[in-house]
VOGU-3710 file (C-alpha; in Angstrom, 3 decimals, decimal comma):
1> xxxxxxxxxx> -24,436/6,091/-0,955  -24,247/5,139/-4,576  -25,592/2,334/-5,528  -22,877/1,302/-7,203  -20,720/1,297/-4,808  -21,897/-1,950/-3,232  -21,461/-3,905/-6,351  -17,853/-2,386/-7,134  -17,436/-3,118/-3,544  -18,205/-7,173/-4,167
11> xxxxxxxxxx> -16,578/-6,905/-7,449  -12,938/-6,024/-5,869  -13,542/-8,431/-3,466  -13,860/-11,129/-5,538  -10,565/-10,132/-7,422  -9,248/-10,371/-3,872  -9,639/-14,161/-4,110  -9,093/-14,356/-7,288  -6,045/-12,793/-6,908  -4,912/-15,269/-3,480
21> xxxxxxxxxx> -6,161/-18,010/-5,516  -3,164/-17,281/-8,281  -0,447/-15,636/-5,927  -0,990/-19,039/-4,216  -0,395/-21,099/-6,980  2,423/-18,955/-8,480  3,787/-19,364/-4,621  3,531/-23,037/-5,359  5,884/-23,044/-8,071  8,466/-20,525/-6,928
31> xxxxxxxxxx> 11,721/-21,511/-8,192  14,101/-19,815/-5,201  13,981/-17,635/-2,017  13,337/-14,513/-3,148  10,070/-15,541/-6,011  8,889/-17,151/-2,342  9,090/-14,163/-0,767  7,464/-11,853/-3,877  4,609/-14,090/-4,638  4,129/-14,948/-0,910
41> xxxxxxxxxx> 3,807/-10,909/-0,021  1,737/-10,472/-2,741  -0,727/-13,709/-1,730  -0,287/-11,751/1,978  -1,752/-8,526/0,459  -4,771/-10,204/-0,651  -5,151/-12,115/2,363  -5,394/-9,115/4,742  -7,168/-7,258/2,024  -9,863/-9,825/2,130
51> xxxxxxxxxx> -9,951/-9,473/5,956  -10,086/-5,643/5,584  -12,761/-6,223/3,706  -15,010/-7,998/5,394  -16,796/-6,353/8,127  -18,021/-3,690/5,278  -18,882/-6,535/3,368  -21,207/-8,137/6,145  -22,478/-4,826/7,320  -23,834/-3,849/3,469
61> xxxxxxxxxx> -25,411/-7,795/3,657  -22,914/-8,642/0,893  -21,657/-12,410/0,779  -17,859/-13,256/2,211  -18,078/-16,641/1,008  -15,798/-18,008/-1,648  -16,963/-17,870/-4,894  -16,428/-21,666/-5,920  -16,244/-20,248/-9,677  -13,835/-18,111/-8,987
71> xxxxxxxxxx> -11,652/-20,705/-7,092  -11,339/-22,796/-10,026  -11,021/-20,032/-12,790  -8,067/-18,966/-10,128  -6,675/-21,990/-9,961  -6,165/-22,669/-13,434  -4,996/-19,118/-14,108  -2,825/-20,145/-11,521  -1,553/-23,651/-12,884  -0,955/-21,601/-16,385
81> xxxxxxxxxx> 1,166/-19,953/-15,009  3,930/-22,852/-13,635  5,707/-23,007/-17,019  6,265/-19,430/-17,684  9,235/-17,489/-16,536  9,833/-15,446/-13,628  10,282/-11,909/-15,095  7,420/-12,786/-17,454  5,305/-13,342/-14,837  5,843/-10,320/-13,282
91> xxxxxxxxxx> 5,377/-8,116/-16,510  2,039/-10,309/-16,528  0,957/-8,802/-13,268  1,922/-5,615/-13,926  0,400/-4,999/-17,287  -3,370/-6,878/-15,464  -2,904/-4,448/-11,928  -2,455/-1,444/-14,602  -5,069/-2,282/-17,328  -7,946/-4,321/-15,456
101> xxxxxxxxxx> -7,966/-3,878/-11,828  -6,302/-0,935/-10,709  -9,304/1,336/-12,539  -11,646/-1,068/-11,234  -10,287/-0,358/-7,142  -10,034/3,543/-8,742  -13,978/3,158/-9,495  -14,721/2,377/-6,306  -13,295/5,613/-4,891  -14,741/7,581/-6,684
111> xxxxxxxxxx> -18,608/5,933/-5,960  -18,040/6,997/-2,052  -17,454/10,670/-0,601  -15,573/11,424/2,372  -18,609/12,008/4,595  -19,288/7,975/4,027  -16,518/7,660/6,594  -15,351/4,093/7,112  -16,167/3,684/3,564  -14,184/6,173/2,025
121> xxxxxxxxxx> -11,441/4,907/4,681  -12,028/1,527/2,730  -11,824/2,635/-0,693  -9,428/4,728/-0,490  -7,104/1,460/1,123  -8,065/-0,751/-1,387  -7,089/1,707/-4,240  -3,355/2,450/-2,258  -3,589/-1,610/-1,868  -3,890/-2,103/-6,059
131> xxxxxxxxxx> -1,242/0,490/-6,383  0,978/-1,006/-4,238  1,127/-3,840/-6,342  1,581/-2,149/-9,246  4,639/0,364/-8,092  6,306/-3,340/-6,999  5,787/-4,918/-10,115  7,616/-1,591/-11,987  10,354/-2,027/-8,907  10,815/-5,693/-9,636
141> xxxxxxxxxx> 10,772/-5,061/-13,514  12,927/-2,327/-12,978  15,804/-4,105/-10,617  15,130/-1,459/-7,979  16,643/-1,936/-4,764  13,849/-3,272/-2,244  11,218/-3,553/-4,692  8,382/-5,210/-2,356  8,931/-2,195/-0,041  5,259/-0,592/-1,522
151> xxxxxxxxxx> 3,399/-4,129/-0,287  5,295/-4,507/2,500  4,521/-1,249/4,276  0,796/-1,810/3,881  0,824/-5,185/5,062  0,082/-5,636/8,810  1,681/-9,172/9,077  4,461/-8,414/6,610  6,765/-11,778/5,189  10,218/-11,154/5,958
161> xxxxx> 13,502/-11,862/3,993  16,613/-10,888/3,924  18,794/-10,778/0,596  21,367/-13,356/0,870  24,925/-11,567/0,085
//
């Protein structure tokens, strides 16, 4: 295994609670039904991600505790956020998934072959997870009909909601 891979590994996980940390705050503020239901899929993907996560993380003797550091840096990412609009938001997320943490989940892919099994299986989730994210963010920036679909599917314990007409 490359050594690297076990670093990356931590690394995403730790923008996995980063990430619930914000999507929990921007949940927080949510100004109607269907900003609940985005930011509280999103905060679901990192939640199960996390989970996911987990039982590599233990078996490589890497931490699963909460990074207190990153709980606060979250949270006031988070609380940053309340004043700023909706679709700005979004276009926020977008533009981070694409430029910082989508090649960092890509990274990890490429650090682990397919004869790593379970790992592979891992990385390979956690890179479809951070593109996910992203294809919803272009759905929701693009009106697109069902935009959350991409998180949705992955998620195992999916949030439902139906459009009001």
């Amino acid at each position: 295994m490359n050594p690297r891979f076990k670093e990356c590994l931590l690394e995403v996980y730790h923008a996995e609670q980063t990430g619930e940390i914000i999507f929990e705050s921007m949940l927080k503020h949510a100004q109607n039904k269907e900003e609940r239901f985005i930011f509280g899929s999103m905060l679901q993907l990192e939640t199960e991600a996390k989970a996911i996560m987990r039982p590599t993380l233990v078996e490589l003797e890497l931490s699963i505790e909460e990074d207190v550091s990153l709980r606060k840096q979250g949270v006031a990412i988070g609380e940053s956020f309340k004043e700023i609009p909706f679709a700005e938001l979004i276009q926020n997320i977008e533009q981070s998934v694409k430029n910082i943490y989508l090649p960092q989940y890509e990274e990890l892919e490429t650090l682990v072959t397919e004869e790593d099994t379970e790992y592979f299986k891992l990385a390979r989730f956690m890179g479809d997870h951070e593109r996910a994210l992203l294809l919803s963010t272009e759905n929701i920036n693009n009106n697109c009909n069902k935009p959350m679909k991409p998180v949705t599917e992955m998620l195992r314990f999916p949030i439902l909601w139906k459009k009001e007409n």
